[in-house]
C-alpha positions as CSV (number, residue, x, y, z in Angstrom):
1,X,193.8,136.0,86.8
2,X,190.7,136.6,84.6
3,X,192.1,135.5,82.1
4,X,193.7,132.4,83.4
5,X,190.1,131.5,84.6
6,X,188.4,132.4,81.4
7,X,190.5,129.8,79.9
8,X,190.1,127.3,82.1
9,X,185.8,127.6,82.7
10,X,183.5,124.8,81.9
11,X,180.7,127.1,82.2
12,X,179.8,130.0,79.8
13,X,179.0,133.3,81.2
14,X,180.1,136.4,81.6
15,X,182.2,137.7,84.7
16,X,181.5,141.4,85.4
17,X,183.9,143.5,87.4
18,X,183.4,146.8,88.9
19,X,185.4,148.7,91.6
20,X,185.2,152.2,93.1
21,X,182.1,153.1,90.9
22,X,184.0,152.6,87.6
23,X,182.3,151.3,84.3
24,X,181.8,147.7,84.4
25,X,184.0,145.4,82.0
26,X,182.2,142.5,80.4
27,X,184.6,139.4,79.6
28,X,183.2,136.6,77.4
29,X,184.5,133.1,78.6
30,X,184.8,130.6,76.1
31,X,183.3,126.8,77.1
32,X,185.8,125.0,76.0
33,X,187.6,122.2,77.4
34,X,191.4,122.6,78.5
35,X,194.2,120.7,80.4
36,X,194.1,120.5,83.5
37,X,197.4,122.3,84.8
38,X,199.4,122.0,88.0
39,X,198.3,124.7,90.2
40,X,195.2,125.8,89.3
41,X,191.5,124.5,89.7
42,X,189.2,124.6,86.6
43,X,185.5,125.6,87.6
44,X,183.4,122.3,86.7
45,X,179.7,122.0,87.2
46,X,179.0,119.0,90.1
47,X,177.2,117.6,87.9
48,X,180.5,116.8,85.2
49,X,181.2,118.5,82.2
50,X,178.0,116.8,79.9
51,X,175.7,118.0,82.5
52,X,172.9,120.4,81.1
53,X,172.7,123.6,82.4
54,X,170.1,125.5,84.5
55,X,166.9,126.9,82.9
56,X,167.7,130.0,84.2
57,X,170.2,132.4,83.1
58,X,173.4,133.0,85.4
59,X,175.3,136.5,85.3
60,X,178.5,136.1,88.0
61,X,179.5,139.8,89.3
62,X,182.8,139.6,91.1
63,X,185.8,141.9,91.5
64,X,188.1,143.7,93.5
65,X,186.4,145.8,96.8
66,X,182.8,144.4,95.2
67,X,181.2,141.4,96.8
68,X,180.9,138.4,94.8
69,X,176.9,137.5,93.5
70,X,174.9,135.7,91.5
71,X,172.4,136.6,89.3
72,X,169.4,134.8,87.7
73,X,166.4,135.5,85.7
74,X,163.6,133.3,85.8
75,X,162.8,132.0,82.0
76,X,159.7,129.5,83.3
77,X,156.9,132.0,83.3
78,X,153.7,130.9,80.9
79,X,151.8,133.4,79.5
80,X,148.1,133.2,80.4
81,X,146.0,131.9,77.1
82,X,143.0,133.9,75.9
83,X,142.1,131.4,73.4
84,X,138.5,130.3,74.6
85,X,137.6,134.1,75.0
86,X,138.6,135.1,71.4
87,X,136.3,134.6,68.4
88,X,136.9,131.9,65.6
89,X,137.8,134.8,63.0
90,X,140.4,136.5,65.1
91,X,142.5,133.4,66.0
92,X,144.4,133.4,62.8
93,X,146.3,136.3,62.4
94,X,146.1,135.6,58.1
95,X,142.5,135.1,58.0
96,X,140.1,137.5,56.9
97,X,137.4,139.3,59.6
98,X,134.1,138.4,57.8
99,X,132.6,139.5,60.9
100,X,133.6,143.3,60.7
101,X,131.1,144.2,58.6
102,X,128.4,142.5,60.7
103,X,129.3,144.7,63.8
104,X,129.8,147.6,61.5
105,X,126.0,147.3,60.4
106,X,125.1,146.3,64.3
107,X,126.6,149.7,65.4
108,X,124.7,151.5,63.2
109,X,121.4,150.3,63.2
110,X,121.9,150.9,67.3
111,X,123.3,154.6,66.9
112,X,120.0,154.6,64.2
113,X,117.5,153.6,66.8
114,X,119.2,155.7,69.3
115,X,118.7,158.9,67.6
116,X,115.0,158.2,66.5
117,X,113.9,157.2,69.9
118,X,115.6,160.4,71.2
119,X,114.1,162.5,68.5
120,X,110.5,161.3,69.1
121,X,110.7,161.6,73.0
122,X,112.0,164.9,72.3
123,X,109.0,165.9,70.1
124,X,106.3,164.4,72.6
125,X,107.8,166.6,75.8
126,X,107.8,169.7,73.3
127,X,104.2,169.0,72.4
128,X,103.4,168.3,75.5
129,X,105.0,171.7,77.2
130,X,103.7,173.7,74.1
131,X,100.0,172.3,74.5
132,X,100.1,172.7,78.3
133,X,100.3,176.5,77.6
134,X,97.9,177.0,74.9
135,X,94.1,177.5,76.1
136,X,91.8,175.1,77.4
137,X,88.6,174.1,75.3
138,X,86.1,176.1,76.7
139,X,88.0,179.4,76.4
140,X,88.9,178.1,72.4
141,X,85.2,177.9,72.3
142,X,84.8,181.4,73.5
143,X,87.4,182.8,71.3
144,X,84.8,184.1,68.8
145,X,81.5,185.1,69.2
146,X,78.4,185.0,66.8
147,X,75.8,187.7,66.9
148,X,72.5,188.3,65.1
149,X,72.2,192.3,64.6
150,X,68.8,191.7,63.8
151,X,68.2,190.9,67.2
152,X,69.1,194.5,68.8
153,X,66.6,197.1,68.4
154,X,68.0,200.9,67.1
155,X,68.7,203.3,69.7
156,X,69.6,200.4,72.1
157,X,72.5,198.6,73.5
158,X,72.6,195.0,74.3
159,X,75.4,193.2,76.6
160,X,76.9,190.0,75.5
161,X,79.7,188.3,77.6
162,X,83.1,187.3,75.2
163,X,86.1,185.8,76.9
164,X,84.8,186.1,80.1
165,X,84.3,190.2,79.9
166,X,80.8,191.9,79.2
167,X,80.7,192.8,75.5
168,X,78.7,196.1,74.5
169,X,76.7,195.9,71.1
170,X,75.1,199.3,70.5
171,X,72.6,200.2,67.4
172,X,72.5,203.7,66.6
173,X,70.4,206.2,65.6
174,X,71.0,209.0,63.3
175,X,71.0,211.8,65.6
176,X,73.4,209.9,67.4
177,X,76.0,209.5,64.6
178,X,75.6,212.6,63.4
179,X,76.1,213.7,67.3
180,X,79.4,212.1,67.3
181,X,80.7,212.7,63.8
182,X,80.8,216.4,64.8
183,X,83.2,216.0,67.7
184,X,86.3,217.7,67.6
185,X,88.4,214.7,68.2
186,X,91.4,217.3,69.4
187,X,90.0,218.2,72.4
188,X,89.5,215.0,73.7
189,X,91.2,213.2,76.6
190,X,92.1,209.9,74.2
191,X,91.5,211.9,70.8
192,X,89.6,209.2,68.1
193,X,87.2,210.6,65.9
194,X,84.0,208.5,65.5
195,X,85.0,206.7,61.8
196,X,88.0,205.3,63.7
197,X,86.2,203.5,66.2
198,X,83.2,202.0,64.1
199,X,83.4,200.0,60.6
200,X,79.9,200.6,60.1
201,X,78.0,204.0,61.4
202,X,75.0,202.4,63.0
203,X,76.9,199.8,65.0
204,X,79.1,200.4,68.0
205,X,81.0,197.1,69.5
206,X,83.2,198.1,72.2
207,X,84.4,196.0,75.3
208,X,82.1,196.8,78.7
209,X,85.1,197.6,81.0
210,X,85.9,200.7,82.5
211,X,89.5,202.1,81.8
212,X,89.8,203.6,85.2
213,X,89.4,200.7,87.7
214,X,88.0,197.7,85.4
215,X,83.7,198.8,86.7
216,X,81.4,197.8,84.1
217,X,79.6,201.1,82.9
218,X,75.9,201.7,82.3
219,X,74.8,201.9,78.7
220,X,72.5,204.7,77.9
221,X,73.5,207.2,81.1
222,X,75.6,209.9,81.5
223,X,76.0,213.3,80.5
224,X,76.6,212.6,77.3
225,X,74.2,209.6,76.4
226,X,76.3,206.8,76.2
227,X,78.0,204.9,79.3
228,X,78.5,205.9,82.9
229,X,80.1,204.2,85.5
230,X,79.1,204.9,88.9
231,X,82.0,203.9,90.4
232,X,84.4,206.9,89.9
233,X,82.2,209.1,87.8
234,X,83.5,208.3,84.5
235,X,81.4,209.5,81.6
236,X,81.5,208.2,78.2
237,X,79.8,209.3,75.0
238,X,77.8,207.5,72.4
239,X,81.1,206.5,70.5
240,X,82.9,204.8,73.5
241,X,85.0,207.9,74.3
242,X,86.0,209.2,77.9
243,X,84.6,212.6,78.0
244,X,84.5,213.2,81.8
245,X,85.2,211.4,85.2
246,X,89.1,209.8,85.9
247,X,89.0,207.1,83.3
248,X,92.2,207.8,81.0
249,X,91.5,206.1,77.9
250,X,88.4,205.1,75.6
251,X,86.2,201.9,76.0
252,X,88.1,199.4,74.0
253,X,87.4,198.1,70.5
254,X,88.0,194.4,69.9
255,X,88.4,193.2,66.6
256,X,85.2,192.4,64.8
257,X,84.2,191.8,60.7
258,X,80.6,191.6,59.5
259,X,80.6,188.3,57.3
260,X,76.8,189.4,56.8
261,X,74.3,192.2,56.5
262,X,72.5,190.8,59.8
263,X,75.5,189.3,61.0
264,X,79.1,190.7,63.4
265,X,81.6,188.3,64.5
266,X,83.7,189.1,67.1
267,X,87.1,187.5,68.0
């Protein structure tokens, strides 16, 4: 019966049949234009056999035990044009991009800029952190101190304040080196002989601060003729050294040069 009507179509298609789940058969049907013959109907269009067919494509599924359908794909859809969005030198597919090396150079001088401007604000908020911890003027200005030896009689010690703690400045005598020369620097709390503590004999420059409790000692007092601070009883001899009272350690000696004869800088 397929056959028959394959033969005796106006329309070409192609007639599908599937029963039972089986693999569908596909049976071309030739247009072409046959006799009509006594007993059977030919399929023609309503339209007559010159008609033009539908814009659409037509697949007839039929068989036996499977309901007969029809079905079409639509073949009118446009495709939206992008034309007015595109540039001019990526219309033509054969035309060459002059314009890639444009946005080439664009890129980079923007990437460029990019990293500069991030490089500089990077540097200013380092500066910035780096000079918020560094000292203020007026402790820069403090940092060193200038004093005229002349000024300081021998045999007496004269208080100057350095970084905001009282600096001791002490001119000895002779009987005073040569008193604490002769220490015996092992039996000593903090053990220093007397050349470790001074660069030059006649001149002591140790920090006014007590090692016990931070007190400020008493030049010329004591039992040994150098500092005392009443606080605690510490007592401290001619050289800066703890010699009795709870005080653990010796006055401190900052660092100090002699630039001059008459002149000690300390800081």
């Amino acid at each position: 019966m397929i056959g028959n009507l394959a033969k005796l179509s106006y329309v070409r298609g192609v007639s599908q049949a599937v029963a039972n789940g089986t693999k569908a058969a596909a049976v071309p049907v030739l247009a072409e234009s046959k006799p009509k013959v006594a007993g059977q109907t030919p399929v023609v269009s309503s339209a007559g056999a010159n008609a033009s067919l539908p814009a659409f494509a037509v697949r007839a599924v039929s068989g036996i035990a499977v309901n007969g359908q029809i079905r079409s794909a639509h073949t009118d859809i446009t495709t939206p044009d992008f034309s007015a969005y595109r540039r001019d030198q990526v219309k033509r597919p054969n035309a060459k991009n002059n314009s890639a090396d444009e946005r080439a150079a664009f890129t980079y001088l923007m990437v460029g800029g990019s990293l500069v401007t991030t490089a500089y604000v990077a540097k200013s908020l380092v500066s910035t952190f780096v000079g918020s911890m560094s000292a203020s003027a007026d402790v820069l200005a403090m940092a060193k101190i200038e004093i005229k030896l002349s000024d300081i009689p021998e045999g007496k010690s004269v208080t100057f304040k350095w970084r905001g703690k009282p600096l001791f400045i002490r001119h000895r005598t002779a009987a005073e080196i040569s008193a604490e020369e002769s220490v015996n620097a092992g039996s000593l709390r903090d053990p220093q002989t007397d050349s470790e503590r001074v660069k030059k004999p006649e001149w002591l420059v140790v920090i006014g601060v007590c090692t016990h409790l931070g007190c400020v000692p008493i030049a010329n007092a004591g039992d040994f003729g150098g500092y005392y601070c009443p606080c605690h009883g510490s007592h401290y001899d001619a050289s800066g050294r703890i010699r009795k009272g709870p005080a653990p350690l010796n006055l401190e000696v900052p660092y100090y040069e002699f630039p001059e004869d008459n002149l000690v800088v300390v800081g």
